[in-house]
N, C-alpha and C positions, 0 to 999 in steps of 0.2 A: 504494500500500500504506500499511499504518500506518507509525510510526515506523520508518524501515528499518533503525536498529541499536538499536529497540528490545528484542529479544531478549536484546542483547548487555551492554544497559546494566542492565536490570531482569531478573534471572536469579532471582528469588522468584517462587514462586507466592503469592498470596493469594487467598482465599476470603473466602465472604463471612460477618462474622461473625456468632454464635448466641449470642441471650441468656446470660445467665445459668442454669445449673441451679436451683438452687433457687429464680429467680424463676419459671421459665418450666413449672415442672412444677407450679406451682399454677393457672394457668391453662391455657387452648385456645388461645393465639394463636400462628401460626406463629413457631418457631422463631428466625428469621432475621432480623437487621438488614441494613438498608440499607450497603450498600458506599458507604464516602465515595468523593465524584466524582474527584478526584483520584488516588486507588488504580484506580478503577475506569477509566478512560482508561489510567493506566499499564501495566496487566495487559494491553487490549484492543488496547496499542500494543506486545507480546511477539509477536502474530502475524508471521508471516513473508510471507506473500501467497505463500503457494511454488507454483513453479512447475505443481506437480499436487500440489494438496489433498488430500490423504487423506482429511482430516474430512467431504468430501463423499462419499467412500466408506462412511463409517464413521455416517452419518448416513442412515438408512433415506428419509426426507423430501428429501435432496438439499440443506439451506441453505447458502445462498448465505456459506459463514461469513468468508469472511476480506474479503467486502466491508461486512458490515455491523460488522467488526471496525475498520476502518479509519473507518466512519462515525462511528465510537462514539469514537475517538481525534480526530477533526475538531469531535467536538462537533456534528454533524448527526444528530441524533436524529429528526426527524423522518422525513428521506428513510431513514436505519438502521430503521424500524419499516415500510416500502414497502420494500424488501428481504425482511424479515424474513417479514414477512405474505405475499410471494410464493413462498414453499415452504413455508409453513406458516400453518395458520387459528389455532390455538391454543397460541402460544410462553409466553402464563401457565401454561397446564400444563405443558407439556414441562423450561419453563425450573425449574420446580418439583419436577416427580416423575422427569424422566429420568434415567436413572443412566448420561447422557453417552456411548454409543459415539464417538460424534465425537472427545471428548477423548482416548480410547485411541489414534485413528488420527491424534492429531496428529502433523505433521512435527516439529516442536521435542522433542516426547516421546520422539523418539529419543535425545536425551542431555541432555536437562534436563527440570522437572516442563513440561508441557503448559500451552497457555494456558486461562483460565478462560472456556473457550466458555460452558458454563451459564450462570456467570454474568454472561455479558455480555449472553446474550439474553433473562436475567428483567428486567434494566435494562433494558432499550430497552421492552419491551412493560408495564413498568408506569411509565417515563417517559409513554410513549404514553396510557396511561389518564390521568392526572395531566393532559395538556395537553392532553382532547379530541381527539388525532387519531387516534383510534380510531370512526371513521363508519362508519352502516350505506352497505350497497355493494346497493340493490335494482337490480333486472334492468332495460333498459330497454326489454324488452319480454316479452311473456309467450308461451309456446311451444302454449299449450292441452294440453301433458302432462302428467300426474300421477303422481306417487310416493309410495308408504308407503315409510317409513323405520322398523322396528321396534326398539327399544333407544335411548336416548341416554346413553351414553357416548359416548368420544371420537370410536369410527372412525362413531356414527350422525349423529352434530354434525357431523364433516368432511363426509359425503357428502351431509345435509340443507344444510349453508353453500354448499358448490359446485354443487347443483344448483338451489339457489332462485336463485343468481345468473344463470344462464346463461336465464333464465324460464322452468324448471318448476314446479309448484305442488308443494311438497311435504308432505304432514305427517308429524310425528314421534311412534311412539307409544308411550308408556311406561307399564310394569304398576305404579310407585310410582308418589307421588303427586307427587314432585315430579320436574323432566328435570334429567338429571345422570349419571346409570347410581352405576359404582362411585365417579366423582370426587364425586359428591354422598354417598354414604352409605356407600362403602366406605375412602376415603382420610380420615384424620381431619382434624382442624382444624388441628392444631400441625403437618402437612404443609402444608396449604395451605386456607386461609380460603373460604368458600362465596362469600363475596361475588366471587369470580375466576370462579365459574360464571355467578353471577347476571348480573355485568353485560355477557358475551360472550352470555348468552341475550337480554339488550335488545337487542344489536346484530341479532340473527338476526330476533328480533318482526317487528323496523323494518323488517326486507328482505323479509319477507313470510314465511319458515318459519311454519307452523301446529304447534301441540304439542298433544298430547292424553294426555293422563296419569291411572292408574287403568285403563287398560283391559289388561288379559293377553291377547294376543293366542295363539289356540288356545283358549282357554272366553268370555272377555267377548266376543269378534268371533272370526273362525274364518282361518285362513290365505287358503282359497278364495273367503270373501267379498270379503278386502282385493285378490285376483288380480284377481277381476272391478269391483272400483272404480275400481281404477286400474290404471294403462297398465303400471306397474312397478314390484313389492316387492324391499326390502335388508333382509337378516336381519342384524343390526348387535345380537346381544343378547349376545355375549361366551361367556367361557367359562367357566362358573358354576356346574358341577357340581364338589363340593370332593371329593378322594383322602381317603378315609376310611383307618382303622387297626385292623381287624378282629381284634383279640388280646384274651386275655380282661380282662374288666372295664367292655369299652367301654361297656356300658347302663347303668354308674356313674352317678345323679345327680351332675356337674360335670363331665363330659367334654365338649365344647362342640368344634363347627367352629370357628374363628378370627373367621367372616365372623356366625357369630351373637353372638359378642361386639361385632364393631365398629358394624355396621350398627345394632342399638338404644343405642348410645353416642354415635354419630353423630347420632341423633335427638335423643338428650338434651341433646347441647351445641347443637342448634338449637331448643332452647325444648320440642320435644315430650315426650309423656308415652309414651315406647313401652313394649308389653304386651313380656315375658322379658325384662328389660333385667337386665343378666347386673353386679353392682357386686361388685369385686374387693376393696376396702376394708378391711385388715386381715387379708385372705386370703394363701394360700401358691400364687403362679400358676407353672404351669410350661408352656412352649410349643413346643410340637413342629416345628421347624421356622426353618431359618434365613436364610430371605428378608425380602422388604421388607415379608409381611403380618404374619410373625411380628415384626419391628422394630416394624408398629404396635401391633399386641396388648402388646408391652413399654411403649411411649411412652402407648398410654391405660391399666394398668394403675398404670404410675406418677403417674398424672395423678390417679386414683382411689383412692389411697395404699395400696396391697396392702404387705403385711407383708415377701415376698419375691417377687422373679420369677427365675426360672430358666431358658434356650433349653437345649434339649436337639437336636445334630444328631448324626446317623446317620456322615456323615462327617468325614473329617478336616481339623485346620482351614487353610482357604487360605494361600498364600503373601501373606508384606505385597508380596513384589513378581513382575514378571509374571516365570510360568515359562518354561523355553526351549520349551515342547510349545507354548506360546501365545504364539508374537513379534508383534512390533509388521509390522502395522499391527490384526491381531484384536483381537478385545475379551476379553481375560482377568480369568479367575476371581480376585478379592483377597480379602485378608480387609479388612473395610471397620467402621471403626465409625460408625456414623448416630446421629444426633443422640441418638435412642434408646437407645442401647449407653450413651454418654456418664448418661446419666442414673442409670445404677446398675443392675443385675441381675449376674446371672452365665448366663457364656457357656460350655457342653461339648460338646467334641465328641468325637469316637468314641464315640458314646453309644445303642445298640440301645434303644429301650422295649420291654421283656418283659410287662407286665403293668401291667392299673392294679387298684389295692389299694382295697377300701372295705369298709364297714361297714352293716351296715342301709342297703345300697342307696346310701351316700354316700362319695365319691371321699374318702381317706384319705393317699394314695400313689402314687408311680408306680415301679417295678419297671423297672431301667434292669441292663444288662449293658453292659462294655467293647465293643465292637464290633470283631470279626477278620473279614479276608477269606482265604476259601478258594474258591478256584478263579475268582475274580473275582466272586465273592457274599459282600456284606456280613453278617455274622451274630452273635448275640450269644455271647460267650466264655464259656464253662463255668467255673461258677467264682469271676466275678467279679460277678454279682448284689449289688445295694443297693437300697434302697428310699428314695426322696427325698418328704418331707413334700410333700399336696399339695390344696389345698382345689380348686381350679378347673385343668383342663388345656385347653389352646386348640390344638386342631391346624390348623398352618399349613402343609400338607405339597402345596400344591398342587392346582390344578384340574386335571379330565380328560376337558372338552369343556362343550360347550353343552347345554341343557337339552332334550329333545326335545320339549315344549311343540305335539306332535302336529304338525311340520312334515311329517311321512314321513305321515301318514296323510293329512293335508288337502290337501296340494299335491304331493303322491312326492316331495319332495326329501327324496336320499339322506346317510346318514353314512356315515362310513369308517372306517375301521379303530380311529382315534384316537379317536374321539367330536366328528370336527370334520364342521359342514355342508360335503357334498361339492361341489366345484365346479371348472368349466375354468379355460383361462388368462385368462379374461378374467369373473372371477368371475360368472360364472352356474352357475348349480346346473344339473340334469338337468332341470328343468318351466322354460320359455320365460319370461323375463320376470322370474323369481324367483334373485335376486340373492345375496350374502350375503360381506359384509367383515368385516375386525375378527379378535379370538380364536374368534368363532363358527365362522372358516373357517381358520382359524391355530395357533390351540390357544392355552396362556395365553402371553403375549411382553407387549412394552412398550409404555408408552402410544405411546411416536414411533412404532412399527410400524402399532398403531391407525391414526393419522393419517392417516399415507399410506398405508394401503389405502384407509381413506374417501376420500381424494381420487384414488385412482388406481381403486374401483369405479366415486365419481361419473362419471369419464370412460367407463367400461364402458357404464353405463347411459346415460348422454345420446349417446354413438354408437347404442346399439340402440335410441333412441327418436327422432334424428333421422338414422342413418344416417352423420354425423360427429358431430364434437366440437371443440373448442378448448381445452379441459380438460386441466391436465396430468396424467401419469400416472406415478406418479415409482417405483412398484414395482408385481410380478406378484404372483400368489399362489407363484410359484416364486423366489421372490426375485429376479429377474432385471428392469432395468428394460425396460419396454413400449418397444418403438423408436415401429410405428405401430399405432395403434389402428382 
């Protein structure tokens, strides 16, 4: 184990630290400094090696945490990123955007802060870039079977990395232009830099994954075509239909989805010139919605120096600490402030949006009520109507399934109830052959859930294309892990 009375001796958490505000809201670059080495060994020498790890429960992907935590206190960073890489393909993002289950389910977190899992495993995987030991892993031998992969985001990168290794030919196909999914043009920069995409896509090049981008698969190429080319499709395109807010006003010129704010902002800090690129700049933003999308819509509005930004949530606000309905070892609802929050706006909650307010066709206002529950339905209170100034609103209120981009007509796979691609327990859909990981099959959830579907599909499919697998499979679509495949 690490330090064995390290727990005892270093009873601080520390984090790792965030610029400055006022330097870091005039540019895009992430957030986040570098943890000095010293801190950071001390933190990773807080783990306990307990006897049954929680964090591996609480860790969708299964890592291997409290070895590569002991690596990380030995000063073995090398062999810590060969751990690391072994339950997981992509720890630059996780270690980046996850919002840590693991952490919740630590043993220490039963009566002191938790140890800094996250950040011990952004260190290790960008020590690892830094000294080259990050190598493509080609096949050493090729299977003569083919896979389309549709979507690259995470869970299409997981299941394109694990099955070009084991020598399937795979390609990957994506309707932008460039591969990434949401981590490329949905996640902004001050979360995490492109260049973390870029250079885990050289690693994939080098092992032979094929990428194909621009093509929208159901009108550029058709589902049935990609059936018959290849031996086996994975519908890996997320869940990217957004929860609209049907009350009056919404055909307001400045009512905007969340995702059509970021995504042409996203463009802009990579040099492009994108067409509706939505510039909040001395504007009144108000944002419907109190997640990680609505945090980015605050963080690039501040970035773009809006006059005011405002979150408006429907409910009430979380507990700083975990309630008794959610004991440890779950992953409990907090109030949390993200780097985001830190930078300035204002945050309400029990706050109904009634109405958006405008003028000759242009967004004025948004018409918000107190929010009361009766009968277990949230509802706005009679009464207490205001109208909060409002040039741009961004609703961040959630997706509600995958696109149907004519899957059900081209190939009959089914949706269900949710708006998710319907699928068995070993992610096939109803049509033979035709797969489908990720939020597509999920609904929206976290990147680490992403991941390990992608890797626990890949295993699906290289079973049904060679009959076995060697592939690990570290969850179901039922949450349950796969014993044998």
């Amino acid at each position: 184990m690490a330090d064995p009375r390290g727990f005892l001796k270093v009873r601080q958490r520390e984090t790792q630290p965030r610029r400055p505000v006022p330097v870091r809201i005039m540019d895009w670059k992430e957030v986040y400094e570098a943890q000095e080495k010293g801190v950071l060994k001390s933190q990773a020498g807080r783990c306990m090696d307990c006897g049954v790890p929680f964090c591996h429960q609480g860790c969708p992907l299964g890592n291997l945490i409290p070895e590569w935590n002991d690596l990380v206190w030995r000063d073995k960073g090398e062999e810590a990123i060969e751990r690391l890489h072994a339950t997981n393909n992509f720890p630059e993002f996780t270690g980046r955007l996850c919002p840590a289950p693991c952490e919740a389910s630590c043993v220490l977190g039963i009566n002191q802060p938790a140890v800094t899992i996250k950040q011990v495993e952004v260190s290790i995987i960008d020590q690892a870039f830094e000294n080259d030991w990050v190598q493509p892993l080609p096949p050493t031998r090729l299977t003569g079977k083919t896979v389309a992969v549709v979507g690259s985001g995470p869970a299409g990168l997981a299941v394109a990395q694990q099955l070009t290794r084991v020598g399937h030919t795979v390609a990957v196909y994506e309707r932008d232009d460039k591969i990434g999914g949401l981590l490329r043009y949905g996640i902004p920069d001050f979360k995490m830099e492109k260049e973390q995409v870029d250079r885990r896509l050289e690693q994939m090049k080098a092992e032979g994954t094929r990428f194909r981008t621009g093509v929208a698969v159901g009108t550029d190429v058709t589902w049935e075509q990609l059936r018959r080319r290849y031996d086996a499709v994975v519908v890996a395109t997320g869940a990217t239909v957004p929860r609209d807010l049907p009350i009056p006003g919404r055909d307001l010129d400045g009512v905007h989805f969340a995702m059509d704010y970021l995504v042409p902002s996203n463009r802009a800090v990579a040099g492009e010139t994108p067409e509706n690129h939505i510039d909040a700049r001395g504007k009144h933003v108000v944002i419907l919605g109190g997640g990680d999308t609505g945090a980015d819509c605050i963080g690039t509005a501040h970035r773009h120096q809006a006059a005011s930004v405002t979150t408006l949530a429907i409910g009430k606000q979380p507990p700083a600490e975990r309630a008794s309905h959610q004991p440890w070892p779950t992953f409990p609802t907090l109030f949390e402030v993200a780097s985001a929050h830190e930078e300035g706006g204002e945050r309400t909650y029990l706050a109904s949006t009634v109405e958006f307010v405008g003028e000759n066709g242009k967004l004025t206002g948004v018409k918000v009520a107190e929010t009361e529950f009766v009968d277990g339905k949230r509802l706005p209170k009679a009464g207490t109507e205001r109208v909060i100034p409002a040039d741009l609103v961004f609703l961040s209120l959630g997706f509600t399934g995958a696109e149907p981009a004519g899957i059900t007509e081209q190939v009959s796979a089914e949706f269900d109830g949710r708006g998710n691609v319907a699928r068995d327990g070993y992610y096939m859909t109803n049509t033979e052959g035709v797969f489908v990981a990720g939020d597509a099959g999920r609904g929206q959830s976290l990147i680490v859930w992403a991941i390990a579907e992608g890797r626990a599909c890949a295993a699906a499919v290289d079973k049904f294309l060679m009959g076995s697998t060697i592939l690990p499979a570290p969850v179901a679509p039922t949450d349950r892990a796969i014993a044998v495949l």
